[in-house]
Structure formats: C-alpha cells, structure tokens
C-alpha positions in Angstrom: 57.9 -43.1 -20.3 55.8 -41.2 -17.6 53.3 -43.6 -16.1 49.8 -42.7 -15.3 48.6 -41.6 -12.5 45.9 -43.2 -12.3 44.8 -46.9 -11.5 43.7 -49.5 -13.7 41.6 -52.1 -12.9 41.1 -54.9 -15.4 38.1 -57.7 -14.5 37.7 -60.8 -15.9 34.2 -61.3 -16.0 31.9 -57.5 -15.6 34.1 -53.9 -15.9 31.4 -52.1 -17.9 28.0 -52.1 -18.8 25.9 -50.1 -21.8 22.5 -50.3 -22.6 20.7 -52.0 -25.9 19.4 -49.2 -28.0 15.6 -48.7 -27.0 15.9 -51.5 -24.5 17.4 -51.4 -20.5 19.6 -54.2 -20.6 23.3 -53.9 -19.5 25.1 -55.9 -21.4 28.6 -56.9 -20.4 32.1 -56.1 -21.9 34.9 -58.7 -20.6 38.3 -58.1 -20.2 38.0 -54.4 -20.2 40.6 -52.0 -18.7 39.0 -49.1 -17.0 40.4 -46.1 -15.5 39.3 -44.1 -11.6 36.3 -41.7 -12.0 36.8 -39.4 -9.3 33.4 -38.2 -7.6 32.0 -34.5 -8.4 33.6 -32.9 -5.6 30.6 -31.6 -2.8 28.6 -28.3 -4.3 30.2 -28.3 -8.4 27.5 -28.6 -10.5 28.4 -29.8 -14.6 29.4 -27.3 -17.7 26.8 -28.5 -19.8 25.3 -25.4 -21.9 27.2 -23.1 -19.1 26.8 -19.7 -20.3 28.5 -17.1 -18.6 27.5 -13.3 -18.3 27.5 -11.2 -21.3 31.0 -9.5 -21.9 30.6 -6.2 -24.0 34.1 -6.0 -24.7 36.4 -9.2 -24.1 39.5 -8.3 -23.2 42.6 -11.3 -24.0 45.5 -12.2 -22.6 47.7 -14.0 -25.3 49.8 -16.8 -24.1 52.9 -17.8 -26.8 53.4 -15.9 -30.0 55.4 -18.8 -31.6 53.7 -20.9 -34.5 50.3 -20.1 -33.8 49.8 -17.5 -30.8 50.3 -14.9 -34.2 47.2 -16.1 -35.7 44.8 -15.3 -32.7 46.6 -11.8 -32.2 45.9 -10.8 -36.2 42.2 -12.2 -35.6 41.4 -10.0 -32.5 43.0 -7.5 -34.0 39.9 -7.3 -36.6 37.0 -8.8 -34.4 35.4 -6.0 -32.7 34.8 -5.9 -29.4 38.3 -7.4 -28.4 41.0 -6.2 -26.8 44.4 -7.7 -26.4 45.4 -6.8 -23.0 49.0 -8.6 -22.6 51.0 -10.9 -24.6 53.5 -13.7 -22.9 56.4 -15.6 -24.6 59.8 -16.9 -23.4 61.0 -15.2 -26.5 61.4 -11.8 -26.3 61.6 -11.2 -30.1 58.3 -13.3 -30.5 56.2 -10.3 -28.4 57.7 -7.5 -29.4 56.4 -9.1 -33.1 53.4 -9.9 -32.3 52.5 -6.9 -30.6 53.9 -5.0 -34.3 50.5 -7.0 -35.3 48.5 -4.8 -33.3 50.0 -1.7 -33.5 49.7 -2.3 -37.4 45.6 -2.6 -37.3 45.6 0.9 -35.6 45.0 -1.1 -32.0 47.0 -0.1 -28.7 49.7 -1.7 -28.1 49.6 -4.9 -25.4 51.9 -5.3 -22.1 54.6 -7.4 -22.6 55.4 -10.6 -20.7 58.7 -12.3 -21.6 62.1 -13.3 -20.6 61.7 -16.4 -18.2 59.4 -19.7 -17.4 56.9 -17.6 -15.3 56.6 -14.6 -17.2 53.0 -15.8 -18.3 52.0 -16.0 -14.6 52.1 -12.0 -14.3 49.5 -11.7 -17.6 47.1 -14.0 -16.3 47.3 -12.1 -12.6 46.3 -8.7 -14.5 42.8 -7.8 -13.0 41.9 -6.6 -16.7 41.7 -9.3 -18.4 38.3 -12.2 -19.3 40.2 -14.3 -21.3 43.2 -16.0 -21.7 44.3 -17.8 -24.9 47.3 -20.4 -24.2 49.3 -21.8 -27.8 52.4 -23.2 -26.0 53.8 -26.7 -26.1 51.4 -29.5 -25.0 53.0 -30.3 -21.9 52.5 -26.8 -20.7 48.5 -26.3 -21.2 46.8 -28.1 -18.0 48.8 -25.8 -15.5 48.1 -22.3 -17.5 44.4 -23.2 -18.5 44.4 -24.3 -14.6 46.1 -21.3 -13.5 43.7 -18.8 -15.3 40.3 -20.2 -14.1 41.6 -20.2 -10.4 42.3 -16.7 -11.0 39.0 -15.4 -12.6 39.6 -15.9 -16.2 37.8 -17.4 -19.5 40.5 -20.0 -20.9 40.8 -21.5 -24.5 43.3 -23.6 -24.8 45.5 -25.1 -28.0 45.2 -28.7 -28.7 45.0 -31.1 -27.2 43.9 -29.7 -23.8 45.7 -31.5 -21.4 47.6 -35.2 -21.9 47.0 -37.5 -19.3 43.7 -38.3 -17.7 44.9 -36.9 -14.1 45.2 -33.5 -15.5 42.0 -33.8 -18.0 39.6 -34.6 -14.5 41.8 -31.6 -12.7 40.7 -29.3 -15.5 37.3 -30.4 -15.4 36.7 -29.8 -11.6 38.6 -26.6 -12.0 36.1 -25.6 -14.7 33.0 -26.8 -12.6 34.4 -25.0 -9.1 35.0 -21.4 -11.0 32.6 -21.6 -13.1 34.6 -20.4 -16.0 34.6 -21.8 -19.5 37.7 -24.3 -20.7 37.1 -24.2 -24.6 39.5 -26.5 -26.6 40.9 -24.3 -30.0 40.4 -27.2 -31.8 39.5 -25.4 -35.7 38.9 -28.4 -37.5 35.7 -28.5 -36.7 35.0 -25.1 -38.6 36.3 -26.2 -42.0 33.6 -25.7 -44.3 33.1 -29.3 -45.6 33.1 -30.6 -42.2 30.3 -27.9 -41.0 28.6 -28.5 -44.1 28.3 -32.3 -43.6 27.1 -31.4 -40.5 24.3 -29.1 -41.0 23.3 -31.7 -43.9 23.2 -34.8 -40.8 21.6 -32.4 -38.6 19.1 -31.9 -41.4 18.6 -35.5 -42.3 20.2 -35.8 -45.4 22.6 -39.1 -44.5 20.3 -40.7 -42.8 21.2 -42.2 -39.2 24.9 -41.5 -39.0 26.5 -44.9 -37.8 30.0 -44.6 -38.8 32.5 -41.4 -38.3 36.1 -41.6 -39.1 38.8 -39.0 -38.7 43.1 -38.7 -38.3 45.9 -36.8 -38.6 48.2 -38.0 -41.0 51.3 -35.3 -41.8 54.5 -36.0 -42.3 56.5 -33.6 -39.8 60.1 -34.2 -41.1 60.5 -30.8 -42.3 59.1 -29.2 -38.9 60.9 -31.0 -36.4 64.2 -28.7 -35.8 61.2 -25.8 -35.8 59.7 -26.4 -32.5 61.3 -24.7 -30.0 63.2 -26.8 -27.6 62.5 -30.0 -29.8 59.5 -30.3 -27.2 57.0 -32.2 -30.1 60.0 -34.8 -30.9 60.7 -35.3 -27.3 56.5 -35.8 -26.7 56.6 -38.4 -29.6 59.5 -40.0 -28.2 58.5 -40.9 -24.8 55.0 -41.0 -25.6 53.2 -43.8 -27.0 49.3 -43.7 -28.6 47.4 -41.3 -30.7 49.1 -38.1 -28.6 47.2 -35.6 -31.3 43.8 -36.9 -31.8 41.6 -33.9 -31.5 41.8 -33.2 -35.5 39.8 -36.3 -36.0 37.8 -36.6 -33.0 36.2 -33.3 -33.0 34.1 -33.4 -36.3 33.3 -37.1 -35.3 32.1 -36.1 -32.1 29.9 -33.7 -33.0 27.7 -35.0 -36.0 27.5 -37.9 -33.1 26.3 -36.2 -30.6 28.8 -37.1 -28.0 27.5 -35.8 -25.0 24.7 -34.4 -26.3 22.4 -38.0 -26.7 25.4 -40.2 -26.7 28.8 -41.2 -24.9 32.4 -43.1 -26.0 31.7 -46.3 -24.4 35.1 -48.0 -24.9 38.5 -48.3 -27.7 40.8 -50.3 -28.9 44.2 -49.1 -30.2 47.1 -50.6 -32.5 50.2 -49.3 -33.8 53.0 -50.4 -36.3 56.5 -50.1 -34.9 57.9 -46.9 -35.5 60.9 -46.7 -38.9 61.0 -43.3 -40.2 61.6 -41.0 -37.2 64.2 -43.1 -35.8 65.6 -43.2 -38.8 65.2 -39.6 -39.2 67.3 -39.0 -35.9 70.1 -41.4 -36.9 70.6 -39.6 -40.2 69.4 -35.8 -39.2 70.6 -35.6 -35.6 73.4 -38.8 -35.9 71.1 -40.2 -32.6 70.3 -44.1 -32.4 67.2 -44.5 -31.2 66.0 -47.9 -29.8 63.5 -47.0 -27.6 61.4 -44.3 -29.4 57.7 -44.6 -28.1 55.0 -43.4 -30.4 54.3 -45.6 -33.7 54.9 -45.3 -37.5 51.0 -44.8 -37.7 48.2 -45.5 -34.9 45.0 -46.9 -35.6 41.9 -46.8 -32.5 38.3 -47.7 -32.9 35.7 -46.5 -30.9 32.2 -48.1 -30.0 29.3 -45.6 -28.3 26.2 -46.6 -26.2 24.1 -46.0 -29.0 26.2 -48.5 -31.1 28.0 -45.9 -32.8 31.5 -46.8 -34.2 34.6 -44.0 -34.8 37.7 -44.7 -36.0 40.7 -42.5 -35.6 44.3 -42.7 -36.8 47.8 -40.7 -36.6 50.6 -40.8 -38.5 53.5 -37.9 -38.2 56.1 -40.2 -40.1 54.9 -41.7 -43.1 55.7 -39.8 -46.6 52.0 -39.3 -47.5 49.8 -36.8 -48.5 48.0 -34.7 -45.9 45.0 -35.7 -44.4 42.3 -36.1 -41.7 40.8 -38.8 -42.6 37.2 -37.4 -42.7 34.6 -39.7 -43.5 31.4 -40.2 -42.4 28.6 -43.3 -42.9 24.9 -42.6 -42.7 22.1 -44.5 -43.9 21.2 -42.3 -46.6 24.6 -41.3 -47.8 28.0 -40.8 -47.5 30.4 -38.1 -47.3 34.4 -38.0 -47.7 37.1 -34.9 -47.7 40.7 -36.4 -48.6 41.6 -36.8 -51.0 38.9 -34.5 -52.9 35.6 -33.8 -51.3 32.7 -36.8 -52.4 29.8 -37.3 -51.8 27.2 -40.5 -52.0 23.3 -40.1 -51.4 20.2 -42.0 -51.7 17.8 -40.4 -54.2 15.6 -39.2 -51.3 18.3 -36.7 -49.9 18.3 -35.0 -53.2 16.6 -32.0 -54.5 15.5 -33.0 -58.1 16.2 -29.1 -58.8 19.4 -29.8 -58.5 20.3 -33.1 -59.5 17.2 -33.8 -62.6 18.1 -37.5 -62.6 17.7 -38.2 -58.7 15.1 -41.0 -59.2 18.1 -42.7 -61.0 20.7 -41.7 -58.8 22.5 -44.4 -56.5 24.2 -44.2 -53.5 27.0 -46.5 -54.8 28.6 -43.9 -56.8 29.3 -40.5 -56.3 27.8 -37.1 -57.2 29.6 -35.5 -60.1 31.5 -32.4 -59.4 28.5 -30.1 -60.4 26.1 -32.0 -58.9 28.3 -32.0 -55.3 28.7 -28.5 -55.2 25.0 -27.1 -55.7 24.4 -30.0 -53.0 26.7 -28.3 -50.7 26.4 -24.8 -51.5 22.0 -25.7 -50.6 23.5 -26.9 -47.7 25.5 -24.5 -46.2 24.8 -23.9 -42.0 24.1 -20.6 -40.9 28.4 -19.7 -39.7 29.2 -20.6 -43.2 26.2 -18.2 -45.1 27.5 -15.3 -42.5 31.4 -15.8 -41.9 32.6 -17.6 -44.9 33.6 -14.2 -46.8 35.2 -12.5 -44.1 36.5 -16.0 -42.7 38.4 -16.0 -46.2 39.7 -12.6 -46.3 41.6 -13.2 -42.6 42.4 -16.7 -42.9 44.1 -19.2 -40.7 43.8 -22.7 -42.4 41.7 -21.5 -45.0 39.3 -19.2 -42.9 38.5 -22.4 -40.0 40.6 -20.5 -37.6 39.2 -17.3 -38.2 35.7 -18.9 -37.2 37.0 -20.4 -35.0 38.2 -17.2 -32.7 34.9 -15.5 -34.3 32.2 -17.3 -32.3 34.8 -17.8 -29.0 34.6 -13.9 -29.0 30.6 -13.6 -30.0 29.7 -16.3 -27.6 31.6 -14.4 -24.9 29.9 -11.3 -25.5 26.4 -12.7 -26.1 26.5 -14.9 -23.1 25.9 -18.1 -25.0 27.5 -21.1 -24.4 30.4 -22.1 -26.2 30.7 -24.2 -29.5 33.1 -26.7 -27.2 32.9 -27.1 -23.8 35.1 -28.7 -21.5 33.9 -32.1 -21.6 34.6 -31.5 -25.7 38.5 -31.2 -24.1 38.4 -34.1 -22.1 36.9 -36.3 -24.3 38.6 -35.1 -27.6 42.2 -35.6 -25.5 41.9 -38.5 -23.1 42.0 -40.5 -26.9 45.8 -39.9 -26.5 46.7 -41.5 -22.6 44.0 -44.5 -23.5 45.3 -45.5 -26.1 48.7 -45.8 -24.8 47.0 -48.5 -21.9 45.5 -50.2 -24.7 48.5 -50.7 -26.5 50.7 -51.1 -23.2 48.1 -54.4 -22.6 48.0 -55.6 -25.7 45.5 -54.0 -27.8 42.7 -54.5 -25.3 39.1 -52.5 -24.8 39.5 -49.5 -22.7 36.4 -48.1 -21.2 36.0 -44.3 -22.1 35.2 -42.4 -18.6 31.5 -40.6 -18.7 33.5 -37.0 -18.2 30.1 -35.8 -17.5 29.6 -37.7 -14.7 26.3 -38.6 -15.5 25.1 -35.7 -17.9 26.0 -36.8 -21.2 22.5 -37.3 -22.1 20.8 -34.0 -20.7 21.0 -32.5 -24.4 19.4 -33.5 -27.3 22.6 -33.2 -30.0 25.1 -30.7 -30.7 24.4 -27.3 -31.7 26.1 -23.9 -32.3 24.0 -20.8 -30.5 23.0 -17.6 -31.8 21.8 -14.4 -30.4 18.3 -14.7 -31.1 
C-alpha cells in the first residue's frame, strides 16, 4: 500500500483547537492525528471567489473519451460558445468516436491525440485552447490538472481530484501561483432534489441545518472487467478508506457552508472487513486474495467548528440498491432522497396554500406525495427554473451533468467564479487519504487541514453566480 507522504504527528494532550460557537475559547481535542500544512508559498494569494476574465468563446481540450469523456464532448457540442479544440485517449478507436459526436452536431471536427501515455501532453501544449477537461483514471488526474494550469489552461477535473494529500496541497499552490481555476466535475451536486433542498436551507425552510449525511453505495460487480486496465480494482485493492467520497461530500458541503462560514474540523473512520470482492476475484478472476485493502462498506463522521456533524459512507461490494445516502437534519425539517424522495417540516416552513392543514402538520411524519411535490416545485432555485428542460433533453444522470458542464462553460464566459473551486477539490477528496490514517490507527480523530489557509471564513455561505 503506498504510504503517505506526509508526516503525522499524534499528541497526547493539545493537537487541535476550535472555537465555541459565539464564544473564543479553544477547546482541546486529545489524541488527534494531524497532518503538515505547508505555508502559502511567498506572493500566492487564495482562490476564494477567483474569477477570471471573461471568455467569449471557451475553447476545450478533452482529456479521455472512455466512460465519461463522451458525455462532456455531446454537451459542448450543444452549449454555445464552446469549442472542442482536441481530444486525447490511449485508445485510438475511443477519439476517432468521439470526435463522430461532433462532426454529428454540424461542429468541426477536433485534433486527435492518441496512441501512447503522453499523447495528452501535446493537447494541453496547443496555444488555442482555455480549458481542459480530464475523465481518466484517478491515479492520473493531479499530474494532468497540474500540467494544464502550469501551461496556461482552465482545468476541471473528474472525481475525486487528486488522492493523497501531497498532491491535493500541490494542486492548490498550483492553482494559487497561475491563477487558473481547478474545478472538481463533481455533478451530484446539480441533481435536482439536492439543489432543491438547497435553495429551501438557503431560504430558511429547515431551520439551522445541523446534520448532513451522504455515500456512495453501488455495487460494481458488473463493471469491474470494464475499466480499462482493471485500474478501479487495483485502486480498491491497495487502497484503504472512503477512496470515492466526493458523491456525498459535495451536497453536504455546500448547504453547510464549508468554507464559506464554516470548516471540517476533524473525522473518524471505520470499516467492515472486506467479503464480496475478494470473493468476487477467487470466483471471477480464480485470484486469492488475502490482503485486499479497501472495506466491505466505510463509515466516517465528521464534526465542523460550528458544531456541525456529516456522515459519509462507501460501499462498492454489497448487493444493495443504489444510493447516496442523502439526508439532511435542520431544525425545522427534514429532507431524504433514497430510497424515494421525503420530506419532514415544521408547520412554519409551510405555505398553507399549499398544504391547507399546516397548523396540524408535524414534523414527525412526512409530507404526502402531493403535498411534497408543490413544496418542491415552490421551491425550485433559479439553475433548476432555467436549465431543468434543456438539462433533460441532453442528459447525463438525469440532466445533473448537463448542468453541470452548463454553468462551467457560462461561468467561464461571464467571468464569474465557479460553482466549485479548488478548495471544494481538496476538501471533497482529502476524505479518502484521512480516512485511511484513521483506520491505519485505529479509528482515531483526524484533524481536517484548513485548505484555505486561513480563508474559510471570508464568505458568508455558498452561492451559485449569475450575470447580473
């Protein structure tokens, strides 16, 4: 198993300290593990609400056209105000497919970049090109997104951004030195329940949110022989932790402000020991397996300064039904997705237009199916009342990943900042090489490093920006 990089330093008595809400007394946390957080090298400044200068057309460079590099080239195929410069795959096949995609939407066709392991390198030296979108293997994503900032380039980057913490700080003071945006793909956070719930927290309607939960529970058996190279079974192998947390953690973050009013303090992570993918190998692939890493299912908790809880689980093996575990607590009501979206509110977050018999409702049952919906369709945040149509008719995931690409592009061009940033990345994916120290010592507290060094209170919560 690859060991990190980076020191840890476990004290007995004092490692971290957080503040009482409204008060400014530390408080220590004993026994906690924490991790080096390297200085802001002299003259970088943060990311926080970076915009860059408006782009009238964006031009994209596309790196790997496998399982879902096709989805951004049929999106900026329709978006206007894109154009798809060069496309890059190992597979030669794979381009010459993807650029069909193009040439199908009546858009020119792209340059070509294919054939060996630094064929991506020539696309991201192009001098046309403002962006470049990378959807290869995990391992692969800190030295392209890397790459393309030193030379001049916009990245987004497929989940999770990078996946250990020496390569999540690289990123960031790559980001900070070029000046150039680092934006996760993470899509989850534009499903339509989850913005909805949002937009309804941001409004008030559940209360003070104290409790957010998220996952990614999905049983992978019948994808494993489909990922080239085996390189997500070799990953879980040698890999223990929560190595895709960013499903979860995204909508979590943001209807809690993380970094925006409020900051990961520390977690603690536990796993069961892992049955059905070794036993998947023996009978499948005729391997025995002793030593496989990640566990059946991974459980990790998380406590913020503003005494905040999130709790976040993974589970690839387990024949279950799909979900992401999205759930979130406020005062005044409750919302859940999976397995059906629910939703719980106090009387005084209802419109008696829409439910006549609020003064008798109670939060300790849920809405009826009618009821939920006029609730949520009331409710729906400005991408949803603007996108959701079109969103639909090009899908990706439902119409989340046509979003998604949407407001990258519109952002870009407006010269707004992004919906994630790069302290979204780090945060979002340093959940996967902490909670492999936490389980590696025995399930204790990890402290969750301040990514923005200091500036994870200079907003006052999350946001998406328009042009106005």
């Amino acid at each position: 198993m690859k060991r990190l990089i980076y020191s840890l330093i476990i004290l007995a008595t004092m490692s971290a300290c957080h503040t009482d809400k409204g008060t400014d007394t530390p408080q220590s946390l004993s026994g906690m593990i924490q991790t080096d957080v390297p200085e802001r090298p002299a003259g970088q400044e943060d990311m926080i609400a970076f915009a860059a200068p408006k782009l009238a057309t964006v031009r994209v460079g596309i790196i790997g056209v496998g399982m879902r590099g096709p989805t951004f080239v049929q999106h900026f195929a329709v978006i206007p105000g894109v154009e798809v410069k060069a496309i890059a795959d190992l597979n030669e096949a794979s381009v010459i497919k993807a650029n069909k995609i193009l040439t199908d939407k009546g858009r020119p066709e792209a340059e070509l970049y294919f054939g060996n392991e630094e064929a991506w390198k020539k696309l991201v030296e192009r001098d046309d090109i403002d962006l470049v979108c990378i959807a290869t293997n995990w391992q692969t994503h800190h030295e392209m997104a890397k790459y393309a900032m030193e030379h001049g380039k916009h990245v987004a980057v497929e989940v999770p951004g990078a996946t250990t913490l020496e390569d999540i700080w690289d990123l960031i003071n790559t980001s900070e030195r070029t000046r150039k945006h680092c934006m996760m793909l993470e899509n989850c956070v534009y499903d339509f329940f989850e913005l909805t719930i949002l937009n309804m927290a941001q409004k008030g309607l559940l209360g003070e949110i104290l409790y957010a939960e998220g996952g990614y529970i999905h049983q992978l058996e019948a994808f494993w022989d489909h990922y080239d190279r085996d390189w997500r079974m070799e990953f879980n192998r040698h890999h223990r932790g929560d190595v895709y947390p960013t499903h979860g953690m995204g909508p979590a973050c943001q209807i809690l402000n993380i970094h925006r009013g409020d900051k990961m303090n520390y977690l603690v992570s536990m796993d069961s020991d892992p049955v059905t993918i070794p036993e998947f190998l023996k009978n499948d692939r005729n391997e025995d397996v002793t030593d496989f890493q990640n566990g059946q299912h991974t459980l990790t908790l998380i406590r913020t300064e503003k005494g905040k809880t999130i709790e976040i689980h993974h589970d690839v093996a387990t024949a279950r039904p799909y979900s992401r575990q999205y759930n979130v607590a406020g005062t005044k009501g409750y919302a859940s997705k999976y397995p059906s979206p629910m939703l719980a509110l106090d009387a005084s977050s209802v419109d008696k237009s829409i439910v006549p018999n609020h003064e008798d409702l109670s939060a300790h049952s849920w809405l009826s199916d009618a009821e939920r919906e006029k609730v949520l369709t009331q409710n729906k945040p400005r991408l949803l009342t603007e996108l959701e149509k079109i969103a639909k008719e090009n899908g990706g995931h439902g119409g989340m990943d046509f979003i998604m690409n949407y407001r990258l592009i519109f952002c870009l061009q407006h010269g707004l900042p992004l919906d994630m940033d790069v302290y979204d990345l780090a945060e979002w994916s340093c959940i996967g090489p902490l909670s492999a120290i936490s389980l590696e010592h025995g399930s204790m507290p990890v402290a969750v490093p301040d990514f923005t060094r200091g500036g994870w209170n200079k907003l006052d919560g999350y946001k998406h920006h328009f042009a106005e």
